[in-house]
C-alpha positions in Angstrom: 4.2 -27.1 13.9 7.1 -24.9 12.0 6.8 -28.1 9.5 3.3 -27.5 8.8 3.8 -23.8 8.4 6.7 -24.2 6.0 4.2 -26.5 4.0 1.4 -24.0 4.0 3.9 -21.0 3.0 5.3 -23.3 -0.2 1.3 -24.2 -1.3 0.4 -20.5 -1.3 3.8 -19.6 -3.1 2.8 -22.4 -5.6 -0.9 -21.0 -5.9 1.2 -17.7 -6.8 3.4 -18.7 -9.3 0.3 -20.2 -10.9 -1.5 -17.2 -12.1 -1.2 -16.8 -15.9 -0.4 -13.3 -17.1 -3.0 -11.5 -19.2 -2.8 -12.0 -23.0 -3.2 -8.1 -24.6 -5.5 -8.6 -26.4 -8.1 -9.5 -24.5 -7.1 -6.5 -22.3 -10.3 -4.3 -23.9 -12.4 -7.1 -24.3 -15.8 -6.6 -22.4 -17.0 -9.1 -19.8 -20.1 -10.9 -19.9 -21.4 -9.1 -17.1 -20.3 -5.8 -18.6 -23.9 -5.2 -19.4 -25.3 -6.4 -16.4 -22.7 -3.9 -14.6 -24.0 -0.9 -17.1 -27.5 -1.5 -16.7 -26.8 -1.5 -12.5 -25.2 1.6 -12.7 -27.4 3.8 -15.1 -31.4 5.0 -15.4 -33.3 7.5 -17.0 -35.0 10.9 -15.8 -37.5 12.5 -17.9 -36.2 16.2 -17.2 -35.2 18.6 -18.9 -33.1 20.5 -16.0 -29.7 19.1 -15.7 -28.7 21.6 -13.5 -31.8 20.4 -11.2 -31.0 16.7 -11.6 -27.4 17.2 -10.8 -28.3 19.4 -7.5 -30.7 16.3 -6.7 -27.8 13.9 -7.3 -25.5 15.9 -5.2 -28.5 15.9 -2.3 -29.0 12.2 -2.5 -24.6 11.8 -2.2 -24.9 13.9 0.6 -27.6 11.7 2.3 -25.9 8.9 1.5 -23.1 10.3 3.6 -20.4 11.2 0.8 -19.3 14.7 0.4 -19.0 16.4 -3.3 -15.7 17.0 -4.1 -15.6 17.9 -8.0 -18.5 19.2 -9.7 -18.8 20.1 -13.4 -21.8 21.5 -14.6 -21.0 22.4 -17.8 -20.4 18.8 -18.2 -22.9 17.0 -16.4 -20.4 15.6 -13.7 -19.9 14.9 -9.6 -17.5 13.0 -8.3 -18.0 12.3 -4.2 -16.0 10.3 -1.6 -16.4 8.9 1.8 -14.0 7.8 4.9 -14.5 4.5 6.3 -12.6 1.9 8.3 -11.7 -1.3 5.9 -10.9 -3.6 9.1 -12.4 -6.8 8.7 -12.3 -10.3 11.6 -11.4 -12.5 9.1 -7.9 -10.6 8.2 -7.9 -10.2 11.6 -8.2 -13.7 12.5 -6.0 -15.2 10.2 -3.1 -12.4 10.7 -3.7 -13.4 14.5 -3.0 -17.4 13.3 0.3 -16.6 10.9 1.8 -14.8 13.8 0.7 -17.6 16.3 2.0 -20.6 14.3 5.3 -18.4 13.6 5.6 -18.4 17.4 7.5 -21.6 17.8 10.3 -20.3 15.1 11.1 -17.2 16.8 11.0 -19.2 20.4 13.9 -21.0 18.8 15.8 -18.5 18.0 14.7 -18.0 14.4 13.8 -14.0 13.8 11.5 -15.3 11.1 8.4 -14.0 12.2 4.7 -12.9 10.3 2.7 -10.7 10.4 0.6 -10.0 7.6 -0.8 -6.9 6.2 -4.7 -6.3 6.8 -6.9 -3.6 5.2 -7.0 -0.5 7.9 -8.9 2.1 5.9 -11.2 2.6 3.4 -12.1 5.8 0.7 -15.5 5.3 -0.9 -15.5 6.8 -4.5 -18.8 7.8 -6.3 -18.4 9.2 -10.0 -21.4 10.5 -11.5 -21.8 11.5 -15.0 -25.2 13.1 -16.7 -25.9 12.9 -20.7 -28.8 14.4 -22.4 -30.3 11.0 -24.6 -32.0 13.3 -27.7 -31.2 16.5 -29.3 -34.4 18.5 -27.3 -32.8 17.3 -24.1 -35.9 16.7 -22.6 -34.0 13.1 -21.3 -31.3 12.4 -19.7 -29.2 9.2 -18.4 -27.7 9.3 -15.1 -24.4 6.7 -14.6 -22.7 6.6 -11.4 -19.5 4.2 -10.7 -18.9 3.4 -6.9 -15.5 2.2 -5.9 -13.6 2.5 -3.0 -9.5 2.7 -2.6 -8.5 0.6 1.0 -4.9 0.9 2.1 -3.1 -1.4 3.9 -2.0 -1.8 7.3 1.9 -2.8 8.0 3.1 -6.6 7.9 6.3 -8.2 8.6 7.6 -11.8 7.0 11.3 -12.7 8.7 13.5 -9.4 8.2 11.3 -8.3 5.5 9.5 -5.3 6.4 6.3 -4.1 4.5 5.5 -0.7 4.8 1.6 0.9 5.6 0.0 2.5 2.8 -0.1 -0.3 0.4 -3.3 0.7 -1.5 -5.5 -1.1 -4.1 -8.7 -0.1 -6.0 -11.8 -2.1 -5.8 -15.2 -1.3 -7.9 -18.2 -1.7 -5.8 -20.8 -4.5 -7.6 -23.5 -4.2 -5.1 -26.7 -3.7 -6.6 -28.1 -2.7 -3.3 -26.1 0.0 -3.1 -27.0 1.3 -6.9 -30.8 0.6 -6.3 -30.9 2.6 -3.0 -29.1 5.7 -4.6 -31.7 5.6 -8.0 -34.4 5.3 -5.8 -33.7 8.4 -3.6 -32.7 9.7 -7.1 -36.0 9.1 -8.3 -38.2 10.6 -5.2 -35.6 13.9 -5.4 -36.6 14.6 -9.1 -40.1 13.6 -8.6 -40.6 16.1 -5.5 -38.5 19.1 -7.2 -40.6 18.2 -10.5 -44.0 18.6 -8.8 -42.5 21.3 -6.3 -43.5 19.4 -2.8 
């Protein structure tokens, strides 16, 4: 069993040592999917109220369950957040197995024990920015980023110790998420438009 585990541990330190590091140049290069992300994350409104459109974007956060915690006006900008829980089986389950199959070791007097790190919680990001499109702004474009930051549970491999609060930034590529925001987006200017 500690045999197997030792051979598992030296693949995934070989899959590590594997990755090639990024050549600078290509560090501002755009994705393929770079446009496909842009056109997710962005629409049109045929308004001429930014102030309206950016109360109605703030509404539609808020429905959504985020709270507004920078606004900008002036500039056409929101920025909102949300607190969930990032726990997930799967880390679960396979932080359960390490520790299991590291059993046998500590049983024989080995202190090398682990216990990996799992997600514990979660900050959803919204960023929301508003432009006017021509000079009578009579049209604008609405662009809105979702990410969320997660931090890390604590984790233990042998004597080495590693700390909560590990965190790491993810960008959210959901299109559900997008579409259901621009569609309450949509129904919010159309109502304040036609004041229902």
């Amino acid at each position: 069993m500690r045999g197997s585990l030792i051979v598992v541990l030296l693949g995934l330190t070989g899959l590590v040592g594997c990755a090639k590091p990024t050549d600078p140049a290509t560090l501002f290069q755009l994705s393929p999917e770079s446009a496909a992300h842009k056109a997710m994350q962005t629409r049109r409104f045929e308004t001429s109220e930014l102030n309206e459109l950016l109360s109605a974007s703030a509404a539609v956060l808020q429905d959504l369950g985020f709270q507004v915690s920078e606004s900008s006006r002036e500039v056409g900008f929101l920025r909102a957040a949300k607190e969930r829980s990032a726990r997930e089986y799967g880390q679960e389950i396979t932080r359960t197995l390490a520790f299991i199959l590291s059993l046998p070791a500590l049983v024989s007097g080995s202190n090398t024990i682990t216990w990996i790190p799992v997600d514990l919680h979660q900050q959803i990001n919204a960023s929301l920015v508003a432009q006017p499109i021509n000079d009578d702004e009579s049209e604008f474009e609405i662009r809105i980023v979702f990410y969320r930051l997660v931090w890390k549970g604590d984790g233990q491999s042998g004597d080495t110790y590693m700390p909560p609060g590990e965190q790491r930034m993810e960008m959210i590529r959901d299109a559900e998420i997008y579409q259901r925001f621009f569609f309450k987006l949509s129904k919010a200017v159309f109502l304040e438009a036609n004041k229902i």
